[in-house]
Each structure stands twice: as structure tokens, then as C-alpha cells.
PyMOL Python script that loads the backbone (N, CA, C, O; Angstrom):
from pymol import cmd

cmd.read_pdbstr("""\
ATOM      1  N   UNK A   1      -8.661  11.486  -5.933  1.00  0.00           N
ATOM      2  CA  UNK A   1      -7.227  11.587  -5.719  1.00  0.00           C
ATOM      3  C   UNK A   1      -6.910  12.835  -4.914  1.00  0.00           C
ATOM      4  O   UNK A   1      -7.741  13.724  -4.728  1.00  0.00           O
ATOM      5  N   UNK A   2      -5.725  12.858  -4.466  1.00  0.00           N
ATOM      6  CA  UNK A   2      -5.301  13.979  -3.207  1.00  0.00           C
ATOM      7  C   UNK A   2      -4.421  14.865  -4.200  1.00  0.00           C
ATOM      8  O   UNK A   2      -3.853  14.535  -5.241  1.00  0.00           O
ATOM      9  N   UNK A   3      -4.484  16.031  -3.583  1.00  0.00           N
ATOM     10  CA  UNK A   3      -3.649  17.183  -4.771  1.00  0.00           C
ATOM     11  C   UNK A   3      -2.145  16.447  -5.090  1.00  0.00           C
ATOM     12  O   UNK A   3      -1.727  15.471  -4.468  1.00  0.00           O
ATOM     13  N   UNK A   4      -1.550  17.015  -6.007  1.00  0.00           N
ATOM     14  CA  UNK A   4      -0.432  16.203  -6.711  1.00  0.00           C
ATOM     15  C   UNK A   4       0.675  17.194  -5.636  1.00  0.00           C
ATOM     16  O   UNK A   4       1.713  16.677  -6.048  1.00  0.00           O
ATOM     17  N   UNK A   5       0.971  17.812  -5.003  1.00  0.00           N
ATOM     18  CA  UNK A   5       1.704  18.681  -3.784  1.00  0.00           C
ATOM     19  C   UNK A   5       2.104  17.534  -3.126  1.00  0.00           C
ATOM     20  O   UNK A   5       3.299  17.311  -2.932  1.00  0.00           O
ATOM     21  N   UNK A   6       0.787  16.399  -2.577  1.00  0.00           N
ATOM     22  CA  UNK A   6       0.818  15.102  -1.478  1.00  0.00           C
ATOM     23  C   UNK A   6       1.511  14.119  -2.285  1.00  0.00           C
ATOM     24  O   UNK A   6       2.019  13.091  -1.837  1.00  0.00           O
ATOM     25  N   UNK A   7       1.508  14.415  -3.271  1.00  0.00           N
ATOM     26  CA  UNK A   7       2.404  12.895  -4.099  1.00  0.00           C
ATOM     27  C   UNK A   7       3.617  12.624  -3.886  1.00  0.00           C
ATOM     28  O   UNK A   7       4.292  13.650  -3.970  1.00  0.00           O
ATOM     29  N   UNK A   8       4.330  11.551  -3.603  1.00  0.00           N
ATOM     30  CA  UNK A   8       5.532  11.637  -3.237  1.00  0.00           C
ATOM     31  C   UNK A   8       5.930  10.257  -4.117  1.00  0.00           C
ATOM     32  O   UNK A   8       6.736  10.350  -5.043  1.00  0.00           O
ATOM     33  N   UNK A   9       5.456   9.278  -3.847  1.00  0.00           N
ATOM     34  CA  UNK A   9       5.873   8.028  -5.147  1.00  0.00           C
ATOM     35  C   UNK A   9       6.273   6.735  -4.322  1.00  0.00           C
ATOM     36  O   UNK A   9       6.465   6.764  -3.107  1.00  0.00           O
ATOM     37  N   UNK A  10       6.359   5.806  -4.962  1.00  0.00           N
ATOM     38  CA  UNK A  10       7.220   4.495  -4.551  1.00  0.00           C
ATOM     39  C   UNK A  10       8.438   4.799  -3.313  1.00  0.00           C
ATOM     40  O   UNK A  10       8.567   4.546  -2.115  1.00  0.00           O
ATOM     41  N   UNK A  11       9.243   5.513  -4.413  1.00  0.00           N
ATOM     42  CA  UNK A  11      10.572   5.547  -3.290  1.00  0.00           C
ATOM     43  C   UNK A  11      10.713   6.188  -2.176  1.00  0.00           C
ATOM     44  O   UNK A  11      11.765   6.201  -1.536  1.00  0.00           O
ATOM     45  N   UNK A  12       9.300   6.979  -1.736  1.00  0.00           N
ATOM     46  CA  UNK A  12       9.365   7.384   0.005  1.00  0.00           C
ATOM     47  C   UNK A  12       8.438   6.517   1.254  1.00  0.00           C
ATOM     48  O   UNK A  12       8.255   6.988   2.377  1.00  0.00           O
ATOM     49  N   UNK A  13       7.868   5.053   0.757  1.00  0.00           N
ATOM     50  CA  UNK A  13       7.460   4.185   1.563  1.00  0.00           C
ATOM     51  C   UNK A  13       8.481   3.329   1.639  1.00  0.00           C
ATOM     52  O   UNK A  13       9.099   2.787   0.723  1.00  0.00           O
ATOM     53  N   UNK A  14       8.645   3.228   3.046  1.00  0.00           N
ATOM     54  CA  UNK A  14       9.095   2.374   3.717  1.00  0.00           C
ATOM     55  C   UNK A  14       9.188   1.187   3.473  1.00  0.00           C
ATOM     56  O   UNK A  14       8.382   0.790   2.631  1.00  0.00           O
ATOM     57  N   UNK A  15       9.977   0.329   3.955  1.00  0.00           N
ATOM     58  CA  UNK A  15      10.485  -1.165   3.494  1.00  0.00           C
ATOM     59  C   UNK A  15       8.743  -1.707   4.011  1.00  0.00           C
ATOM     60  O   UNK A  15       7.895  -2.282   3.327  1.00  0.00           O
ATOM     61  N   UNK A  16       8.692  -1.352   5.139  1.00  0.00           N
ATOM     62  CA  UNK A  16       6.998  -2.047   5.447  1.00  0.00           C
ATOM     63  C   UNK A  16       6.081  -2.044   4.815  1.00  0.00           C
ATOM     64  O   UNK A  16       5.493  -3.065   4.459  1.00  0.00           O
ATOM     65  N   UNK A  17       5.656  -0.542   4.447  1.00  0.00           N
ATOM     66  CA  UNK A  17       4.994  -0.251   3.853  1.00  0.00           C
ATOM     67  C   UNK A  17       5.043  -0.670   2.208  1.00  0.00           C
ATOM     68  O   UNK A  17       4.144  -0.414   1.407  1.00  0.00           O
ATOM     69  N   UNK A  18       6.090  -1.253   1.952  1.00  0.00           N
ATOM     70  CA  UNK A  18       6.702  -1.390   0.550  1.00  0.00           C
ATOM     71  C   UNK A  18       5.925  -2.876   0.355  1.00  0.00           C
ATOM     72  O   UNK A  18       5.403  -3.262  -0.691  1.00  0.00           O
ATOM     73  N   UNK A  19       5.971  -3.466   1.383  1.00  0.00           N
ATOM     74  CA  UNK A  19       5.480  -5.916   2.224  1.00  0.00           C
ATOM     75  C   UNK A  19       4.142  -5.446   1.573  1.00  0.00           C
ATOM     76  O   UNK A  19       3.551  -5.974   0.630  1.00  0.00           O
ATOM     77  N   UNK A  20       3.750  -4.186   2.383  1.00  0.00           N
ATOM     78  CA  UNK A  20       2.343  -4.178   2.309  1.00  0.00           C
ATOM     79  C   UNK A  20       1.349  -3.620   1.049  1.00  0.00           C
ATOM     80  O   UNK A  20       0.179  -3.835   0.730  1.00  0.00           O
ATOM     81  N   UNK A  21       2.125  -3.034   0.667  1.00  0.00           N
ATOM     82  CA  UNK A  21       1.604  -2.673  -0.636  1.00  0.00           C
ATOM     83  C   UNK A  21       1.187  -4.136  -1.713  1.00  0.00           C
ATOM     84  O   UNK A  21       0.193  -4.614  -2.260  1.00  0.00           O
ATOM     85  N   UNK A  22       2.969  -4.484  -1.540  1.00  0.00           N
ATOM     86  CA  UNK A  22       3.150  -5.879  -2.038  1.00  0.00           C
ATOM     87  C   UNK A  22       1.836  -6.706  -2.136  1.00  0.00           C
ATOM     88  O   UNK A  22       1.139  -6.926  -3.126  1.00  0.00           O
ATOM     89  N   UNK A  23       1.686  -7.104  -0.853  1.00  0.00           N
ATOM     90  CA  UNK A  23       0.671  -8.322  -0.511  1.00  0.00           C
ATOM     91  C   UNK A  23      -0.986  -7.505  -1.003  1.00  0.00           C
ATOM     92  O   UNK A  23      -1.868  -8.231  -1.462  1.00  0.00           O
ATOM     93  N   UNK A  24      -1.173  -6.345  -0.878  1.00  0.00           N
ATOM     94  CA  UNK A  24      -2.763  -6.162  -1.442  1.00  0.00           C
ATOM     95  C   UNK A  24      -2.370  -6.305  -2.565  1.00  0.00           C
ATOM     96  O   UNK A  24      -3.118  -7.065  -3.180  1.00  0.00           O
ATOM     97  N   UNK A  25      -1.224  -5.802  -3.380  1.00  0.00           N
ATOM     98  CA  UNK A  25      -1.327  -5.891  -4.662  1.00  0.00           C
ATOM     99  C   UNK A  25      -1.682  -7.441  -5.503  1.00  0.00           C
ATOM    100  O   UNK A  25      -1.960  -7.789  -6.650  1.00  0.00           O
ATOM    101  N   UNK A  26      -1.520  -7.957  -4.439  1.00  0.00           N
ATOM    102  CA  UNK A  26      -1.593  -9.444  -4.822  1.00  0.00           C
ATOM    103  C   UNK A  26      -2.868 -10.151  -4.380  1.00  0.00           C
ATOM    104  O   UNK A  26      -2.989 -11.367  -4.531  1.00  0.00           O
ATOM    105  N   UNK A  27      -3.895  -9.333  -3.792  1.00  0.00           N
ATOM    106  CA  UNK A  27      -4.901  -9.249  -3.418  1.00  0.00           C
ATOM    107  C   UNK A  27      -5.810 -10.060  -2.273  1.00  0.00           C
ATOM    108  O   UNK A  27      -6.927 -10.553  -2.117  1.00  0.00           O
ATOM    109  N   UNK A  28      -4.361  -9.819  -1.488  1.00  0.00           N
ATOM    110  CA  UNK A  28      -4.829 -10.009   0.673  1.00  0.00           C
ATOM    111  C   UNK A  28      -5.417  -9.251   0.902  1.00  0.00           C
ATOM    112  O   UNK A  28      -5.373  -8.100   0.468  1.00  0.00           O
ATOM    113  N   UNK A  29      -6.075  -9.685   1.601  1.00  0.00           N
ATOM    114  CA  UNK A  29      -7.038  -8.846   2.543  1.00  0.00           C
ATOM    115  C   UNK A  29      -6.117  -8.212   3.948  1.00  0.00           C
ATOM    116  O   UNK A  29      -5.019  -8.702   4.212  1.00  0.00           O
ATOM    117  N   UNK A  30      -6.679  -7.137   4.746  1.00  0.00           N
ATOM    118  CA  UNK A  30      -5.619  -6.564   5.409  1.00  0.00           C
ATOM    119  C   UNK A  30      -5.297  -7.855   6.740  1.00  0.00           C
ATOM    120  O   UNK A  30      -4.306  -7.956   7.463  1.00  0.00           O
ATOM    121  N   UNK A  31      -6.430  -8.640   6.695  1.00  0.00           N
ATOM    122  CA  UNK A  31      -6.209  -9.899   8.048  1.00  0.00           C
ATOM    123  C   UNK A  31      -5.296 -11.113   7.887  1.00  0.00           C
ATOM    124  O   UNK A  31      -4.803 -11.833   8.757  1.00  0.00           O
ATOM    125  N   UNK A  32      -5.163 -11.174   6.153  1.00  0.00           N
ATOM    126  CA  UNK A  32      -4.494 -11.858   5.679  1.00  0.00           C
ATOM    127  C   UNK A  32      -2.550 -11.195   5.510  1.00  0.00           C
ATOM    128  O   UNK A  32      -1.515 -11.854   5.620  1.00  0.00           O
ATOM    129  N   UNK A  33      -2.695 -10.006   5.278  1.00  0.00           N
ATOM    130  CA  UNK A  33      -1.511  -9.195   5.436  1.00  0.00           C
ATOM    131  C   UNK A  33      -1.235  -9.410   6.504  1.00  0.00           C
ATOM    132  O   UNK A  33      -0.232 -10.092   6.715  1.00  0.00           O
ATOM    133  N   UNK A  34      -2.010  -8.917   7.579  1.00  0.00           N
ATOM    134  CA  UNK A  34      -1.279  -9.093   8.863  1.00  0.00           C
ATOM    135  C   UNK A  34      -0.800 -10.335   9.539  1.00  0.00           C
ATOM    136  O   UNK A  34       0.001 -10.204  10.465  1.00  0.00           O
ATOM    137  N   UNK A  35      -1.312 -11.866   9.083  1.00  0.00           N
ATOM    138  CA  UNK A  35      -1.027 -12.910   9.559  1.00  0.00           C
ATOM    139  C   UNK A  35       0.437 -13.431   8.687  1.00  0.00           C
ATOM    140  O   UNK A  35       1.242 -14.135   9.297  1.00  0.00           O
ATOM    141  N   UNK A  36       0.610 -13.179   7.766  1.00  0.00           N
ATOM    142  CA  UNK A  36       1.580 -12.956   6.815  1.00  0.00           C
ATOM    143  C   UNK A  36       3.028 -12.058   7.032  1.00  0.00           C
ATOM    144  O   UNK A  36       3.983 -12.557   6.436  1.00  0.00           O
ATOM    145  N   UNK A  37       3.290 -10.962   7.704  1.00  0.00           N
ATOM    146  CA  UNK A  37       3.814 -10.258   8.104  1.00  0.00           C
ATOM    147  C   UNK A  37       3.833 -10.543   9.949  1.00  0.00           C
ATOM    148  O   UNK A  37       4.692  -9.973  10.622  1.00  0.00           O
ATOM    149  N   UNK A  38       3.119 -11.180  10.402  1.00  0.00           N
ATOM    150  CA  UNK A  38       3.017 -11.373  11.545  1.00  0.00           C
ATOM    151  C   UNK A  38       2.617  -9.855  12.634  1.00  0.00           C
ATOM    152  O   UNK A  38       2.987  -9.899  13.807  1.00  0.00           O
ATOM    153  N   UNK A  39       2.061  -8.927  12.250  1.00  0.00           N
ATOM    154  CA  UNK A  39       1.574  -7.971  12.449  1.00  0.00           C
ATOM    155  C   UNK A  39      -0.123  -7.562  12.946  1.00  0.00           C
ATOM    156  O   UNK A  39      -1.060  -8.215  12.488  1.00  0.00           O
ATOM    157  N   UNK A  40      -0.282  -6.734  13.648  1.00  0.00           N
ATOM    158  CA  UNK A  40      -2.222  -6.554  13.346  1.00  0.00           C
ATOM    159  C   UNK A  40      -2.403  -6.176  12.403  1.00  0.00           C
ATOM    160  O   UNK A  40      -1.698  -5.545  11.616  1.00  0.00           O
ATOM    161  N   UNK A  41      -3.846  -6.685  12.357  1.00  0.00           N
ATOM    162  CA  UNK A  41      -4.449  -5.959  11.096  1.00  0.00           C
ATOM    163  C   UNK A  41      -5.010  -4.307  10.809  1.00  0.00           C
ATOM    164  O   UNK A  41      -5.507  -3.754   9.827  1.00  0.00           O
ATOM    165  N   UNK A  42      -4.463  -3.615  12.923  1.00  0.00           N
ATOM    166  CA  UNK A  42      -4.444  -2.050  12.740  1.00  0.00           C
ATOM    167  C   UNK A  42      -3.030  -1.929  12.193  1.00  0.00           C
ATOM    168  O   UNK A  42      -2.858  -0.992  11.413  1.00  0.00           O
ATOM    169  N   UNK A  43      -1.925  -2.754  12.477  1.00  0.00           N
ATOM    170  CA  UNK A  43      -0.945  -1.700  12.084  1.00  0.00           C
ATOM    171  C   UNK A  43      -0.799  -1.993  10.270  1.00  0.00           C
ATOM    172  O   UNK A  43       0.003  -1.339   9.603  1.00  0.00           O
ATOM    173  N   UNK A  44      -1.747  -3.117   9.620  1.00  0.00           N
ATOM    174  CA  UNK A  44      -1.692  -3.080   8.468  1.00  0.00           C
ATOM    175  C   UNK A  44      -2.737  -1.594   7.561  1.00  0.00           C
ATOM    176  O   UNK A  44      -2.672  -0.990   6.491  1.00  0.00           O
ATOM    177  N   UNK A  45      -3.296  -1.588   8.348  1.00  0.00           N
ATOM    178  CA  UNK A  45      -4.470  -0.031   7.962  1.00  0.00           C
ATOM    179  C   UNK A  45      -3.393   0.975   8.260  1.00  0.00           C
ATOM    180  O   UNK A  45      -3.228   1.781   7.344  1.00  0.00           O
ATOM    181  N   UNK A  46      -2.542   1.147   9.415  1.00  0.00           N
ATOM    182  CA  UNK A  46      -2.302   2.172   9.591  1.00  0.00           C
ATOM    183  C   UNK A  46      -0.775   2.328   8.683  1.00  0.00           C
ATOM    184  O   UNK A  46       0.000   3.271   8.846  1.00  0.00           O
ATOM    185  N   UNK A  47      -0.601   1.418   7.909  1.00  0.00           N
ATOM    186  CA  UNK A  47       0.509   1.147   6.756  1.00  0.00           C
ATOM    187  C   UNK A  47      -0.146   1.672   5.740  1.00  0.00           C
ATOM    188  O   UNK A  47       0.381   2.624   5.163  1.00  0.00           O
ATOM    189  N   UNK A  48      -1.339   1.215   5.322  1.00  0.00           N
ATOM    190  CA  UNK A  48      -2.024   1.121   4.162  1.00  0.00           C
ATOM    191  C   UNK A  48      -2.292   2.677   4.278  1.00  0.00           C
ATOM    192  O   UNK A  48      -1.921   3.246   3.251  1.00  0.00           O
ATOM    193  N   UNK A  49      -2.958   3.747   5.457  1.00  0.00           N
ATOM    194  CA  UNK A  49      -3.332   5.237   5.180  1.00  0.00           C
ATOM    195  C   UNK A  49      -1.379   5.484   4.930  1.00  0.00           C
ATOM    196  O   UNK A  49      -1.019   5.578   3.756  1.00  0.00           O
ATOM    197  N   UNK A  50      -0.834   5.527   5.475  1.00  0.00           N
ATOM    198  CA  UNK A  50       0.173   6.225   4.847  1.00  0.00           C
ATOM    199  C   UNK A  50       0.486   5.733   3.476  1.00  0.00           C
ATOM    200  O   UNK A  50       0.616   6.637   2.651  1.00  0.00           O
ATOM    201  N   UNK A  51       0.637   4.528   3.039  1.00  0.00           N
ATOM    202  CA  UNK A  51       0.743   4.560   1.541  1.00  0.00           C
ATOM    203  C   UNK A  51      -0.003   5.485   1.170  1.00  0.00           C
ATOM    204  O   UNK A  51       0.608   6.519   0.899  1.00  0.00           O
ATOM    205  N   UNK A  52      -1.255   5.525   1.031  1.00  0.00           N
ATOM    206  CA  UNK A  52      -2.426   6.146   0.433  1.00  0.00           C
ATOM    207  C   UNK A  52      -1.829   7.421   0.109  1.00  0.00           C
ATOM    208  O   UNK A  52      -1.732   7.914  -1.014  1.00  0.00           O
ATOM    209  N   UNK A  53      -1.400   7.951   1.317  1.00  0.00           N
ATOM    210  CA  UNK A  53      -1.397   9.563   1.668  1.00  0.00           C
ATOM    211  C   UNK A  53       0.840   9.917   0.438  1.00  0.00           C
ATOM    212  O   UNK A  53       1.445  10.862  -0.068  1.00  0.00           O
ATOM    213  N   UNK A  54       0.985   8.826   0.585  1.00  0.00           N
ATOM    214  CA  UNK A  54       2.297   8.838   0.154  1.00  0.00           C
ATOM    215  C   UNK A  54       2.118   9.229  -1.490  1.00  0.00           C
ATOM    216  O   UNK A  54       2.537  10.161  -2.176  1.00  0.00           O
ATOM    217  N   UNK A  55       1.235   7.969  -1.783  1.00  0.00           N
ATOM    218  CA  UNK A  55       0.776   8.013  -3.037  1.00  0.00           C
ATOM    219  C   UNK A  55       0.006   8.693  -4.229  1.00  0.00           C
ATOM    220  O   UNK A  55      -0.035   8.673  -5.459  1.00  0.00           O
ATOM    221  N   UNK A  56      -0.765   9.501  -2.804  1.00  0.00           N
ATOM    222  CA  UNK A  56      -1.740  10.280  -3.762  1.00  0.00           C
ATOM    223  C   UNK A  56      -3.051   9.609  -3.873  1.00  0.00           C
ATOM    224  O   UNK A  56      -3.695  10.137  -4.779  1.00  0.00           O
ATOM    225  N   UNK A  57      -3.613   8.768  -3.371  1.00  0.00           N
ATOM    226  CA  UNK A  57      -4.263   7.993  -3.436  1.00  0.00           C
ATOM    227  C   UNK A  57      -5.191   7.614  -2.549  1.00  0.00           C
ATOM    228  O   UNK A  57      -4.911   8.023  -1.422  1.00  0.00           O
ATOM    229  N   UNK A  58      -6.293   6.928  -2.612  1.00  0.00           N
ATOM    230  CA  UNK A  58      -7.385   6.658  -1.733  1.00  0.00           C
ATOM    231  C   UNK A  58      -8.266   5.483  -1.431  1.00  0.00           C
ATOM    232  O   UNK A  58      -9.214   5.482  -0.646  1.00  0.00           O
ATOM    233  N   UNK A  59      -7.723   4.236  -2.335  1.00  0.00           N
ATOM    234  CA  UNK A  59      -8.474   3.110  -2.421  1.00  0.00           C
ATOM    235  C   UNK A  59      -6.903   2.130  -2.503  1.00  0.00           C
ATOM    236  O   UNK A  59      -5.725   2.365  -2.774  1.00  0.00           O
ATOM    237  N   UNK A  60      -7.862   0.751  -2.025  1.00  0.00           N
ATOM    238  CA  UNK A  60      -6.978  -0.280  -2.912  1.00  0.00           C
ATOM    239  C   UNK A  60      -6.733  -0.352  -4.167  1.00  0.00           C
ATOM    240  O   UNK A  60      -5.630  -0.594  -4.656  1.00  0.00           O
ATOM    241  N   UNK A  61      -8.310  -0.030  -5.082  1.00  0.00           N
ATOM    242  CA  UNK A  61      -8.254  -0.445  -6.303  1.00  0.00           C
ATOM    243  C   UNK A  61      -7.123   0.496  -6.937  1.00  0.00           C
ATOM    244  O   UNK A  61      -6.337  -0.049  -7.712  1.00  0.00           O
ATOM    245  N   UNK A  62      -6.952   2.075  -6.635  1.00  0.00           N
ATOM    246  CA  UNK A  62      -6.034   2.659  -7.049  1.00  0.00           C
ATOM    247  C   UNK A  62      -4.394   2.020  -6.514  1.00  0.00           C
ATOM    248  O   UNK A  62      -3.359   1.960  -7.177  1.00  0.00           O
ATOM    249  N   UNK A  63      -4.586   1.695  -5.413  1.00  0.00           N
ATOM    250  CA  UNK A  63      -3.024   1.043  -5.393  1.00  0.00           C
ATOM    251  C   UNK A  63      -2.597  -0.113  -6.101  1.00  0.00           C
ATOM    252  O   UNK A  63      -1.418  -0.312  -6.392  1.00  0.00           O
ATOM    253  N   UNK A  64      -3.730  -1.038  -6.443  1.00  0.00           N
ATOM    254  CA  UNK A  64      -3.028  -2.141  -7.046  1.00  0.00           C
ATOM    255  C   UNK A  64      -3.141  -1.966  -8.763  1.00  0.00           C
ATOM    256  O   UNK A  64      -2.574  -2.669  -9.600  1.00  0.00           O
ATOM    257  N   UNK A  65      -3.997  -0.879  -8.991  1.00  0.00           N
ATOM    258  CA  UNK A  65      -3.520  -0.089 -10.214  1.00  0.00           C
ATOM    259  C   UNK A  65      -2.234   0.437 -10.805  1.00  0.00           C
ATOM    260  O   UNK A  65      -1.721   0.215 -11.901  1.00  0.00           O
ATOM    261  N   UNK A  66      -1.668   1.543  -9.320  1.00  0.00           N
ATOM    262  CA  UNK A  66      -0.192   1.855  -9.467  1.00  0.00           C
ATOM    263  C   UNK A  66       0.736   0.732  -9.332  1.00  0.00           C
ATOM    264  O   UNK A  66       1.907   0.750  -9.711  1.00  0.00           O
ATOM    265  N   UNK A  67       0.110  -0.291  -8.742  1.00  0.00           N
ATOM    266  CA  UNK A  67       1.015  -1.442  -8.306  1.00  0.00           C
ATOM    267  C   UNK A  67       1.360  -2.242  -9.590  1.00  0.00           C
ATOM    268  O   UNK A  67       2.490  -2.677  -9.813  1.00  0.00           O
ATOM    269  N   UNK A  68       0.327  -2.396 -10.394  1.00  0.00           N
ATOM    270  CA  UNK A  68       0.347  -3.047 -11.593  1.00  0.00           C
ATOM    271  C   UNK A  68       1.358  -2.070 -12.980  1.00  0.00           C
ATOM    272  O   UNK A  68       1.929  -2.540 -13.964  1.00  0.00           O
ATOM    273  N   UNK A  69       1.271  -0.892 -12.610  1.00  0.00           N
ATOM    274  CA  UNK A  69       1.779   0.241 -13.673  1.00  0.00           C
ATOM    275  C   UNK A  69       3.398   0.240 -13.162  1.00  0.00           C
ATOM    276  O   UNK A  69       4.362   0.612 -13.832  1.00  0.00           O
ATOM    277  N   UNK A  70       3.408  -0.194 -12.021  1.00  0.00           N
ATOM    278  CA  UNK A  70       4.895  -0.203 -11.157  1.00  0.00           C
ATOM    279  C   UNK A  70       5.400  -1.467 -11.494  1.00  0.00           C
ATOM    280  O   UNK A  70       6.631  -1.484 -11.489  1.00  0.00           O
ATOM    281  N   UNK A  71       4.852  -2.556 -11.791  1.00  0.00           N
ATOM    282  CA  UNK A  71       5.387  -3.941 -12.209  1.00  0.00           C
ATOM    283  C   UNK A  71       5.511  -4.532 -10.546  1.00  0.00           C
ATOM    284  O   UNK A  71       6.017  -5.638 -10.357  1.00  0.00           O
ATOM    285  N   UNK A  72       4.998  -3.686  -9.363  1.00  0.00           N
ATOM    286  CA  UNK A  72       5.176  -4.550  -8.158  1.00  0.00           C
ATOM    287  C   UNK A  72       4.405  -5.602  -8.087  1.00  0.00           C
ATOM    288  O   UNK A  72       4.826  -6.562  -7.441  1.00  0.00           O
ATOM    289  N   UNK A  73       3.450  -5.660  -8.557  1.00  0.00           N
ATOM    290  CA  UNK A  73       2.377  -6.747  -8.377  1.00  0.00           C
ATOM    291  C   UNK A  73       3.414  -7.944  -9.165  1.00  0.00           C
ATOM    292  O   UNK A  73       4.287  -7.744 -10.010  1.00  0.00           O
ATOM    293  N   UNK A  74       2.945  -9.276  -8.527  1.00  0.00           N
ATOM    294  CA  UNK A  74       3.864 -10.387  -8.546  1.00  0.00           C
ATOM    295  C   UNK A  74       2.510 -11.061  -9.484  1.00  0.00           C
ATOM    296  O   UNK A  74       2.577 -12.206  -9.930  1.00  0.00           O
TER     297      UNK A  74
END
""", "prot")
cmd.dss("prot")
cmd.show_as("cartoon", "prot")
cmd.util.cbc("prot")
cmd.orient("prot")
């Protein structure tokens, strides 16, 4: 995990970044995010490092952890 200074939470990602969280949490793959969103699958990575960095965080498995503790996961 990244020092708790970098933590910022749910409510400072973006509506995009918010799809995208969404959809791994539900456990797309980033090629599948991006066909879904109609997007690449760089600008789904380059969604996914800023969550990360938003979050405090460094993996999927940790996001769909917080995702699950957040009730976002569907």
C-alpha cells in the first residue's frame, strides 16, 4: 500500500474512473472494460493507475476488496 498522505477515497475519482472501478469490480478484464465503455484498453490502465494512486492502492485484488467494503461491487 502507498503512504496514507496519497489516500484520498471514493469521492475524488472521477465519474470515469468511478465506470471503471465499477466494471473490474465486477471482474472485466481491462479489454473487456474498454469495449464496454467504448474506450482503449490504454485509457482503461491509465484510469485504473489513477484509481490506484487515488486510493492508496496497488492491485485489482485490493480494489475490488475496497470495492466490495464500499458496496460498489454489483
Amino acid at each position: 500500500m502507498r503512504p496514507a498522505t496519497q489516500h484520498h477515497g471514493w469521492a475524488d475519482l472521477t465519474r470515469a474512473e468511478l465506470r471503471v472501478a465499477h466494471l473490474v469490480a465486477e471482474g472485466l478484464t481491462n479489454r473487456a472494460v474498454a469495449a464496454q465503455l467504448s474506450v482503449s484498453p490504454h485509457t482503461v490502465d491509465s484510469h485504473l493507475r489513477n484509481i490506484f494512486a487515488k486510493l492508496g492502492i496497488s492491485s485489482r485484488v485490493a480494489l475490488v476488496r475496497l470495492a466490495v467494503l464500499a458496496d460498489l461491487a454489483a
